[in-house]
mmJSON file of the N, C-alpha and C atoms, coordinates in Angstrom:
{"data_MODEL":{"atom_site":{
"group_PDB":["ATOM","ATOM","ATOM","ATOM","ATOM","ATOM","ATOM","ATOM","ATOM","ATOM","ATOM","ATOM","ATOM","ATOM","ATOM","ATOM","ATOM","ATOM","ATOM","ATOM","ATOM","ATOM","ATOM","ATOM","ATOM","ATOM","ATOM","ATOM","ATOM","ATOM","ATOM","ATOM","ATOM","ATOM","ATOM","ATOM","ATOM","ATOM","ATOM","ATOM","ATOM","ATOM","ATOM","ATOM","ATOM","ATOM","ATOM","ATOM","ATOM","ATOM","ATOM","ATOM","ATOM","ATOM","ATOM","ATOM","ATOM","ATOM","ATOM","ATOM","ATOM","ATOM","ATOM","ATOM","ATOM","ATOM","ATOM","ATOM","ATOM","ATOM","ATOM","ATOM","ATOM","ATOM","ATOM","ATOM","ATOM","ATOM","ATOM","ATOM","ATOM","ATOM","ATOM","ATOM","ATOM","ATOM","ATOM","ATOM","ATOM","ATOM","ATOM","ATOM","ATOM","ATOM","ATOM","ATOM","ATOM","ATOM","ATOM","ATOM","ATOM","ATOM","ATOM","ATOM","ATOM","ATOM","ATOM","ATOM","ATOM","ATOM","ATOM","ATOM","ATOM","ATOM","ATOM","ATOM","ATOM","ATOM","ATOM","ATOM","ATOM","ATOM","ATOM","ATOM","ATOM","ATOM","ATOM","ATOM","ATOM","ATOM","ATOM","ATOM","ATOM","ATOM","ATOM","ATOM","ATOM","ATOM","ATOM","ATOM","ATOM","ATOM","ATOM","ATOM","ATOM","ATOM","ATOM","ATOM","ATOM","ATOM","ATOM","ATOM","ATOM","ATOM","ATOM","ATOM","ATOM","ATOM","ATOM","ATOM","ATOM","ATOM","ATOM","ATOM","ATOM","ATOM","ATOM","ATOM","ATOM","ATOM","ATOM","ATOM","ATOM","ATOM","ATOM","ATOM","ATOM"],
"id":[1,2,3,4,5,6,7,8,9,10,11,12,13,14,15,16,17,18,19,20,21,22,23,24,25,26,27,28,29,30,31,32,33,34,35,36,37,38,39,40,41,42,43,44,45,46,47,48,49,50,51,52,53,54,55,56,57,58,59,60,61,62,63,64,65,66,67,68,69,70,71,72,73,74,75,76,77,78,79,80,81,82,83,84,85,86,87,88,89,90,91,92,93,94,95,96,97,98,99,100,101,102,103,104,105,106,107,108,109,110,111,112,113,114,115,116,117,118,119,120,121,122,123,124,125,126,127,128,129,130,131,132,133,134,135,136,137,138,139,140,141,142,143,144,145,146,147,148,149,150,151,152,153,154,155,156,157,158,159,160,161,162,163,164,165,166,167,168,169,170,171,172,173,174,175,176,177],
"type_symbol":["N","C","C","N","C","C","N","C","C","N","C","C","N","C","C","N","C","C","N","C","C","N","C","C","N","C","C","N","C","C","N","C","C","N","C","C","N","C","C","N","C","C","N","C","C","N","C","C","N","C","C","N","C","C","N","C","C","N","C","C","N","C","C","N","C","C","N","C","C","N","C","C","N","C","C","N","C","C","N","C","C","N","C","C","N","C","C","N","C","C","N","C","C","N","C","C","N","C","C","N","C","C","N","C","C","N","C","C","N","C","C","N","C","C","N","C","C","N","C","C","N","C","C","N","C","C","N","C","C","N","C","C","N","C","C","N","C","C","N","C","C","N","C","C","N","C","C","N","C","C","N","C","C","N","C","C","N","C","C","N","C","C","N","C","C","N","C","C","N","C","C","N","C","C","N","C","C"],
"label_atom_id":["N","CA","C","N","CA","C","N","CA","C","N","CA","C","N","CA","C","N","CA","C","N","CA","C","N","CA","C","N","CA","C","N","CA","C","N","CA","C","N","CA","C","N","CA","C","N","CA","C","N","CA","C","N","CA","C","N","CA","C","N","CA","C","N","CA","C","N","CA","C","N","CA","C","N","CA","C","N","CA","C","N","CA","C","N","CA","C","N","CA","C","N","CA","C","N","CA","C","N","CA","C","N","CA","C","N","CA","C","N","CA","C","N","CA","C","N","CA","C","N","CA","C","N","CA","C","N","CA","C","N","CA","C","N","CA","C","N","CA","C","N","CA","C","N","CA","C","N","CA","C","N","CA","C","N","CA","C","N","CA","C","N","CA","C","N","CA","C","N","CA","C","N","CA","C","N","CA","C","N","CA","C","N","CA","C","N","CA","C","N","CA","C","N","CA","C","N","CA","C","N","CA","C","N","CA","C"],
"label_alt_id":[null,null,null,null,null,null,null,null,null,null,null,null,null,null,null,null,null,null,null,null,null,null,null,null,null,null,null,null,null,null,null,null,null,null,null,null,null,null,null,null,null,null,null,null,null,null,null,null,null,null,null,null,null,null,null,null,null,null,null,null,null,null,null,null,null,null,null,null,null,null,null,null,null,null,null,null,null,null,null,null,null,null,null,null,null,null,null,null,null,null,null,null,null,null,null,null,null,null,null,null,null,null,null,null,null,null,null,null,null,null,null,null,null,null,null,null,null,null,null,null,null,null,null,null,null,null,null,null,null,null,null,null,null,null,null,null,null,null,null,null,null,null,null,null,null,null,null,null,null,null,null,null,null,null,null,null,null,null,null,null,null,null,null,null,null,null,null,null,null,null,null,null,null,null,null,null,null],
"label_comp_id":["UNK","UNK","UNK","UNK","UNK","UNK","UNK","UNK","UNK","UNK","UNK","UNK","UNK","UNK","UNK","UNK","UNK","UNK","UNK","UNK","UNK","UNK","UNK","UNK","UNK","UNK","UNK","UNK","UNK","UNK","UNK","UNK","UNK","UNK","UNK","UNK","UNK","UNK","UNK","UNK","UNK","UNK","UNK","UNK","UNK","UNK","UNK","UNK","UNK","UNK","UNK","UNK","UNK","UNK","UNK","UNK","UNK","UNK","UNK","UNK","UNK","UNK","UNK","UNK","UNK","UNK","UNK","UNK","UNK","UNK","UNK","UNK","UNK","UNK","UNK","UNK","UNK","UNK","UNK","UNK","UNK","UNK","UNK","UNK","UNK","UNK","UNK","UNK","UNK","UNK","UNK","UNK","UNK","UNK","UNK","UNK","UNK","UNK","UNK","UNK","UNK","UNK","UNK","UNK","UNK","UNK","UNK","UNK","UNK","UNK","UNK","UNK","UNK","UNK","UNK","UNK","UNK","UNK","UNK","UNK","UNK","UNK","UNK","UNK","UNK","UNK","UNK","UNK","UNK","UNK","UNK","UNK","UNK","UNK","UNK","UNK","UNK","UNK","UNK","UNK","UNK","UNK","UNK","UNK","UNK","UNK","UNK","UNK","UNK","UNK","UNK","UNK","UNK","UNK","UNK","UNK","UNK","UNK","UNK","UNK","UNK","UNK","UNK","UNK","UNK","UNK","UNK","UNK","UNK","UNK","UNK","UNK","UNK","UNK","UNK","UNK","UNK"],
"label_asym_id":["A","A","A","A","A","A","A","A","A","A","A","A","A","A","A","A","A","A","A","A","A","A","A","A","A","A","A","A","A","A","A","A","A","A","A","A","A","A","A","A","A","A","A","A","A","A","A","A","A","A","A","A","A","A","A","A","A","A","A","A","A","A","A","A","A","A","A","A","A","A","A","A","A","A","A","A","A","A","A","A","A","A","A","A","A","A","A","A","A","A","A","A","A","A","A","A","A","A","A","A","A","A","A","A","A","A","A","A","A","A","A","A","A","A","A","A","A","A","A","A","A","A","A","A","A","A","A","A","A","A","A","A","A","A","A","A","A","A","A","A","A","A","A","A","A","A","A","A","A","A","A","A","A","A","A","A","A","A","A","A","A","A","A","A","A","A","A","A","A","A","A","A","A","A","A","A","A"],
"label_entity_id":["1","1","1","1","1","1","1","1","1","1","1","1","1","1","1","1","1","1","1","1","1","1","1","1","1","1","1","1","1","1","1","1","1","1","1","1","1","1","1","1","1","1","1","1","1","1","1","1","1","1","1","1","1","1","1","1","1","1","1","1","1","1","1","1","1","1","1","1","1","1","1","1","1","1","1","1","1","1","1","1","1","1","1","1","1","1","1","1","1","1","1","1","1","1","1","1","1","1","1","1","1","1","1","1","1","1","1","1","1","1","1","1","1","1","1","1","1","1","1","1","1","1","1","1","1","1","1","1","1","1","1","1","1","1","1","1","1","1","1","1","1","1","1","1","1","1","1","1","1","1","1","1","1","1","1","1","1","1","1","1","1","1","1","1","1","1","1","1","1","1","1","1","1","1","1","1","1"],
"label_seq_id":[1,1,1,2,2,2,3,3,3,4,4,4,5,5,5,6,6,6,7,7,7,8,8,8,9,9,9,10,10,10,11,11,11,12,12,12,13,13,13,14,14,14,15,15,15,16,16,16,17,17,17,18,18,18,19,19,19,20,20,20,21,21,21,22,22,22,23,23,23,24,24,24,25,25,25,26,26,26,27,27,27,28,28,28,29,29,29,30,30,30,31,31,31,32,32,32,33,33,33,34,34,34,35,35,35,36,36,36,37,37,37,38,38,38,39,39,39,40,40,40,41,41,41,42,42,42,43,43,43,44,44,44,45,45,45,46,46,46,47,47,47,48,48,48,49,49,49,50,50,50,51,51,51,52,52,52,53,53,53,54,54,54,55,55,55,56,56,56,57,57,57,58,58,58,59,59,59],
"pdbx_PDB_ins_code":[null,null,null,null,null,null,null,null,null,null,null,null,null,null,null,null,null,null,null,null,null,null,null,null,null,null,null,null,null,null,null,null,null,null,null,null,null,null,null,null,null,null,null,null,null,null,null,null,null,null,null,null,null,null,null,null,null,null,null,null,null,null,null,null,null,null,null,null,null,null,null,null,null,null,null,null,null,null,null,null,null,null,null,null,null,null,null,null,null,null,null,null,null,null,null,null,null,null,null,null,null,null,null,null,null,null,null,null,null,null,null,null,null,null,null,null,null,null,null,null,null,null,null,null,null,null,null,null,null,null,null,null,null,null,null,null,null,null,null,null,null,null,null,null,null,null,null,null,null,null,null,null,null,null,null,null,null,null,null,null,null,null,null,null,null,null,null,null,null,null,null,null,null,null,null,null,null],
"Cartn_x":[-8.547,-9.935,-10.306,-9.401,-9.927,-10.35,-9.333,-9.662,-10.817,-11.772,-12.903,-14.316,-13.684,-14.967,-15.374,-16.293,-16.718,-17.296,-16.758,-17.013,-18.279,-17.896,-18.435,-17.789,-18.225,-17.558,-16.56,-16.721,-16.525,-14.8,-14.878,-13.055,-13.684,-12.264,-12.908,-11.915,-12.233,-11.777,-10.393,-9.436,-8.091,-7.938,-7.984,-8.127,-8.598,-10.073,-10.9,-9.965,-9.277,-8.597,-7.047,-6.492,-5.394,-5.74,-6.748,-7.183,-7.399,-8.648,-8.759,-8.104,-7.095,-6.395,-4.78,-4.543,-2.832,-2.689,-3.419,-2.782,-3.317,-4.546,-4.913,-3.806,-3.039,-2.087,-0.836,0.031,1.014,0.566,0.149,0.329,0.905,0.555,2.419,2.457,3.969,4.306,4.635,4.812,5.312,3.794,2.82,1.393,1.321,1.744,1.225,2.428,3.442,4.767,4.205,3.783,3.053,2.308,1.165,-0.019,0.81,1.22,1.976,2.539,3.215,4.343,3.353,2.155,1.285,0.131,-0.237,-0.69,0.138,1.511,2.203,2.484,2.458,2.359,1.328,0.154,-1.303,-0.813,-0.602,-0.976,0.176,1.589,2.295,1.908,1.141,0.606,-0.247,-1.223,-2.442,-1.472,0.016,0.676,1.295,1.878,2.912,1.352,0.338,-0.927,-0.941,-1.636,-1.611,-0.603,0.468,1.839,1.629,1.406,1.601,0.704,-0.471,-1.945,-1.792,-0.47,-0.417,-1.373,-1.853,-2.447,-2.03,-1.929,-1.188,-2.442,-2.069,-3.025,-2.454,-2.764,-1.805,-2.694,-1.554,-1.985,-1.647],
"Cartn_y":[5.615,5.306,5.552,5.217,5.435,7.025,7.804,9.211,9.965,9.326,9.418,8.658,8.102,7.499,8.347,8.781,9.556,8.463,8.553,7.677,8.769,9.418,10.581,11.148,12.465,13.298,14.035,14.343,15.005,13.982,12.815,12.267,10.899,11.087,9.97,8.625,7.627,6.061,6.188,6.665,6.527,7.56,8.044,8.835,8.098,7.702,6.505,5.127,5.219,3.79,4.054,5.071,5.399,5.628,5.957,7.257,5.947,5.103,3.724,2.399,2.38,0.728,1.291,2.107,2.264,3.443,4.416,5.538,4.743,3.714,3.139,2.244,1.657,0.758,1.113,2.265,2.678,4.417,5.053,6.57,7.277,8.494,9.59,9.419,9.548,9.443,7.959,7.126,5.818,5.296,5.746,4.944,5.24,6.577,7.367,6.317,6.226,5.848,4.523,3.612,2.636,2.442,3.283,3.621,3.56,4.158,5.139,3.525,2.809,1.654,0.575,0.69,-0.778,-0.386,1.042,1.643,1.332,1.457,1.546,0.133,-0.878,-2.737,-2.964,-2.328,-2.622,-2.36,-1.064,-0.391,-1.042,-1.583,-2.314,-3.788,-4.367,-5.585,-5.704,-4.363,-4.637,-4.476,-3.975,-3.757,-4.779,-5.315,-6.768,-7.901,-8.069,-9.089,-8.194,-7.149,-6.659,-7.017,-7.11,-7.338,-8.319,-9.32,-10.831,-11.627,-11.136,-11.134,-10.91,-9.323,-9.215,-7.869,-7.514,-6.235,-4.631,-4.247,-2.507,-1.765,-0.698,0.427,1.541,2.423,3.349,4.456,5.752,7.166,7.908],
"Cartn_z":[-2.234,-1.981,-0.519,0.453,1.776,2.236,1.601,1.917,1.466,0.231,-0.474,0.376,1.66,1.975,3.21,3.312,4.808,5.965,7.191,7.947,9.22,9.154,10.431,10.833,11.494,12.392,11.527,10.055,9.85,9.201,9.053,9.685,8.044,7.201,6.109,6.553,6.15,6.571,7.286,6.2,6.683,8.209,8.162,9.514,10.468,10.028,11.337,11.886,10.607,10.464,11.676,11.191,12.172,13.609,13.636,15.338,16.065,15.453,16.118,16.163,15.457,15.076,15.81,15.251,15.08,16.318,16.137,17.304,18.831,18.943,20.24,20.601,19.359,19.9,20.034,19.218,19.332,18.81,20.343,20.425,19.716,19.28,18.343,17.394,17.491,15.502,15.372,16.197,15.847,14.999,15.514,15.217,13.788,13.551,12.146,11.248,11.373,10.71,10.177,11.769,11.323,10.425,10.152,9.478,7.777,7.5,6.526,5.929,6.705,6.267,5.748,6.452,5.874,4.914,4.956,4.155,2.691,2.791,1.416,0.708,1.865,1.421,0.881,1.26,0.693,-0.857,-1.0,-2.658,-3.416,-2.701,-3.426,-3.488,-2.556,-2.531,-4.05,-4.217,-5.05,-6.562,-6.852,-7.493,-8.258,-7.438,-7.417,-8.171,-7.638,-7.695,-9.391,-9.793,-10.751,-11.892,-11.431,-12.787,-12.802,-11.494,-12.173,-12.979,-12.57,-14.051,-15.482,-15.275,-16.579,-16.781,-15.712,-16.208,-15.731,-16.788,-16.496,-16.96,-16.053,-15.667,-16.396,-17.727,-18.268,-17.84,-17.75,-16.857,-18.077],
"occupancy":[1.0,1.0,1.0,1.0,1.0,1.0,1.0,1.0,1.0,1.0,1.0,1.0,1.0,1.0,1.0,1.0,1.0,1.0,1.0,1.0,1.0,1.0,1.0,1.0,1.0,1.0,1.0,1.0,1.0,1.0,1.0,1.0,1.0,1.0,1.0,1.0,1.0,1.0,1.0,1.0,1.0,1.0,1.0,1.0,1.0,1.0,1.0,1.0,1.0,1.0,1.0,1.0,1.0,1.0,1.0,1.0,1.0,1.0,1.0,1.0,1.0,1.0,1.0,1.0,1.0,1.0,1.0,1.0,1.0,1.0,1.0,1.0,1.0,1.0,1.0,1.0,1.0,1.0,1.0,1.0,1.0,1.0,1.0,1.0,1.0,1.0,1.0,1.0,1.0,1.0,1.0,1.0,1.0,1.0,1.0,1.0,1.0,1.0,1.0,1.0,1.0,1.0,1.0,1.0,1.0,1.0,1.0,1.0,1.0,1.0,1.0,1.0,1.0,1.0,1.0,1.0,1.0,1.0,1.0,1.0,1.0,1.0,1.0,1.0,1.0,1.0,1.0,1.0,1.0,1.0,1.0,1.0,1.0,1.0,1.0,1.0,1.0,1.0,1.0,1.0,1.0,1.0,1.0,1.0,1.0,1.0,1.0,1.0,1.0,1.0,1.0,1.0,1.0,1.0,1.0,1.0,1.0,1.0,1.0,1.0,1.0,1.0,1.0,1.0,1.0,1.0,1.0,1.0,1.0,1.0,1.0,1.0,1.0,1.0,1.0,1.0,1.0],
"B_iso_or_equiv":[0.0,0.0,0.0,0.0,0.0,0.0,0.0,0.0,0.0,0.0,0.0,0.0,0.0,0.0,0.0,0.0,0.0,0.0,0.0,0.0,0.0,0.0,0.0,0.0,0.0,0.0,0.0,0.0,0.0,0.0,0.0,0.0,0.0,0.0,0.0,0.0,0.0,0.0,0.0,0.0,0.0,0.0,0.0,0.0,0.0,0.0,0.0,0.0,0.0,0.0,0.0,0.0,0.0,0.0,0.0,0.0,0.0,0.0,0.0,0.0,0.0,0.0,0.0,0.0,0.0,0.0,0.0,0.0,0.0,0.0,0.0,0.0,0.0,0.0,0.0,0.0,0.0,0.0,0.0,0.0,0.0,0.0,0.0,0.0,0.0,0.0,0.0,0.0,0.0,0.0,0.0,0.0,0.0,0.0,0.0,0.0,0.0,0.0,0.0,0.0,0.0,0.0,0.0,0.0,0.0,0.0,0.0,0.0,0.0,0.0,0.0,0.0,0.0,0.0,0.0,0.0,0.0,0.0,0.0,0.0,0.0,0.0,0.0,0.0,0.0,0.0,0.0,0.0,0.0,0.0,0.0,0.0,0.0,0.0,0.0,0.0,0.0,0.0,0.0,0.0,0.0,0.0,0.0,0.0,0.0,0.0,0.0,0.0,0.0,0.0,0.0,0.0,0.0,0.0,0.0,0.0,0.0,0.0,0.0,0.0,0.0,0.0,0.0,0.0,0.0,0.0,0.0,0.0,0.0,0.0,0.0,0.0,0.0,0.0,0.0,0.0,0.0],
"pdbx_formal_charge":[null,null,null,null,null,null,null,null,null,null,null,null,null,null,null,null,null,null,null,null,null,null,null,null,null,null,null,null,null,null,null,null,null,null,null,null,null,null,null,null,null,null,null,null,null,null,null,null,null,null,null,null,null,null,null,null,null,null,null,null,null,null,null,null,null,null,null,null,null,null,null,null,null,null,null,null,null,null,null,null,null,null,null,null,null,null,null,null,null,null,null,null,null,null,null,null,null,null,null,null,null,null,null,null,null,null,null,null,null,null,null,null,null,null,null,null,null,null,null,null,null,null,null,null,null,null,null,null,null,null,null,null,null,null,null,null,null,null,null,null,null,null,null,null,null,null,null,null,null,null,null,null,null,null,null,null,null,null,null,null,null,null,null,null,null,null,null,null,null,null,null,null,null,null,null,null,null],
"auth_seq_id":[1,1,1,2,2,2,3,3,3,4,4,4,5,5,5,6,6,6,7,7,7,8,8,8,9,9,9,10,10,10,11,11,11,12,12,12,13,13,13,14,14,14,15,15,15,16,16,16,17,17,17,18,18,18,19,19,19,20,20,20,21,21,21,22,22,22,23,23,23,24,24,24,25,25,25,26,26,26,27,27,27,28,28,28,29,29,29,30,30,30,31,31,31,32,32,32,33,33,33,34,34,34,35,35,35,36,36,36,37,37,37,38,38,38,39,39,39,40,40,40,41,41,41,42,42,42,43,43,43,44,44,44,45,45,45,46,46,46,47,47,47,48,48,48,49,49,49,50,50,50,51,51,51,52,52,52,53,53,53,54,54,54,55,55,55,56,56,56,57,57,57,58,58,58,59,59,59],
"auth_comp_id":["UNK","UNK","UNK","UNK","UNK","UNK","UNK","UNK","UNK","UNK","UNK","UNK","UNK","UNK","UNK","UNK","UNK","UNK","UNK","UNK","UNK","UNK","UNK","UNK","UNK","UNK","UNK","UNK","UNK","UNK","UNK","UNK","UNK","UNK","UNK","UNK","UNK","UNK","UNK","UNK","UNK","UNK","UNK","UNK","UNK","UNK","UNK","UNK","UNK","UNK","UNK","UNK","UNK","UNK","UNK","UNK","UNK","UNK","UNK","UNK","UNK","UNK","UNK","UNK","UNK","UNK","UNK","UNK","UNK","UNK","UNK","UNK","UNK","UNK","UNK","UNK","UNK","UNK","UNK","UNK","UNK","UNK","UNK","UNK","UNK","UNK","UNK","UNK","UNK","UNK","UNK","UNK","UNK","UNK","UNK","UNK","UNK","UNK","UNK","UNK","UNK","UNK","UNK","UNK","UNK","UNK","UNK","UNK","UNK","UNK","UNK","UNK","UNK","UNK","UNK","UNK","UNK","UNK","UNK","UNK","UNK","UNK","UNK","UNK","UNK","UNK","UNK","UNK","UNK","UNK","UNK","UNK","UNK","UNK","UNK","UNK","UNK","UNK","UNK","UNK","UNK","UNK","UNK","UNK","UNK","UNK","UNK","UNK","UNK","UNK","UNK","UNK","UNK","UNK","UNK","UNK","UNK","UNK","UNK","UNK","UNK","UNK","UNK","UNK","UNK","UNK","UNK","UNK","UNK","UNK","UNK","UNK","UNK","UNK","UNK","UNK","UNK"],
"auth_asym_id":["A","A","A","A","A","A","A","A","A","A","A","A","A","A","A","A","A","A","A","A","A","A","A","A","A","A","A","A","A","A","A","A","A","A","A","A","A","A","A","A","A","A","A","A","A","A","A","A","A","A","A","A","A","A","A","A","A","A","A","A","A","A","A","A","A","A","A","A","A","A","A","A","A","A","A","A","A","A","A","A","A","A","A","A","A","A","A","A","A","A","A","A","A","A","A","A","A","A","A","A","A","A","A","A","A","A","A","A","A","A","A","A","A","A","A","A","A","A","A","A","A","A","A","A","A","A","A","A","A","A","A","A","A","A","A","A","A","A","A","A","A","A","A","A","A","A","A","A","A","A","A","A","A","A","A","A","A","A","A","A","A","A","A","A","A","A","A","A","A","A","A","A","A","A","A","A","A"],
"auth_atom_id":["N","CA","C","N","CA","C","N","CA","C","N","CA","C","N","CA","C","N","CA","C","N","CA","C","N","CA","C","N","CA","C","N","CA","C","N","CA","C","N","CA","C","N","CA","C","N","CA","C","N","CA","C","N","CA","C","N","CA","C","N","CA","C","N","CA","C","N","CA","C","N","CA","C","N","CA","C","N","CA","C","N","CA","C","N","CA","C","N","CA","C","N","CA","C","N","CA","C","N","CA","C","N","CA","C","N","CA","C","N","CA","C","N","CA","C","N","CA","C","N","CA","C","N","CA","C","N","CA","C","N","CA","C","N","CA","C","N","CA","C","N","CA","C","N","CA","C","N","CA","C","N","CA","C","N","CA","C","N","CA","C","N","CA","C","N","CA","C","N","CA","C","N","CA","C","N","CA","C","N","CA","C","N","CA","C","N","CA","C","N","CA","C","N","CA","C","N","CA","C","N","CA","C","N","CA","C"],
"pdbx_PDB_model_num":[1,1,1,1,1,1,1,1,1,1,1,1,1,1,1,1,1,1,1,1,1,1,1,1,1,1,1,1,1,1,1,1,1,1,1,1,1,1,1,1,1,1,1,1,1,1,1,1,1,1,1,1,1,1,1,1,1,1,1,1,1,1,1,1,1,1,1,1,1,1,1,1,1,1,1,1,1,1,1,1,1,1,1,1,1,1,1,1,1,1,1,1,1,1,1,1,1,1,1,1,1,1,1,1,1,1,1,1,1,1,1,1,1,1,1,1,1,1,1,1,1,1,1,1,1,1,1,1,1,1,1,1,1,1,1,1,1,1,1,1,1,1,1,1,1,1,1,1,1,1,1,1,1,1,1,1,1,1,1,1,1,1,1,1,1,1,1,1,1,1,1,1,1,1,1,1,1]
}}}
């Protein structure tokens, strides 16, 4: 969803989200790595909350 949202400049959320939160606080690749690691807790966060409801998503 973040990559579907246009923020400006041409740059959609996740991008806005890295350039300003994560690359201002840790420069490089450490910022992106960062990005990438809590990016992936989120979608397993919304995962883990999902099973324990009891609800599956079939593809």
């Amino acid at each position: 969803m973040l990559f579907t949202i246009p923020v400006g400049n041409g740059e959609n959320s996740a991008e806005w989200i890295n350039r300003t939160i994560f690359q201002a606080v840790f420069p490089g690749p450490f910022g992106s790595l960062l990005f990438a690691l809590i990016y992936m807790m989120v979608c397993w966060t919304v995962g883990k909350i999902l099973d324990m409801k009891k609800i599956y998503i079939r593809v």
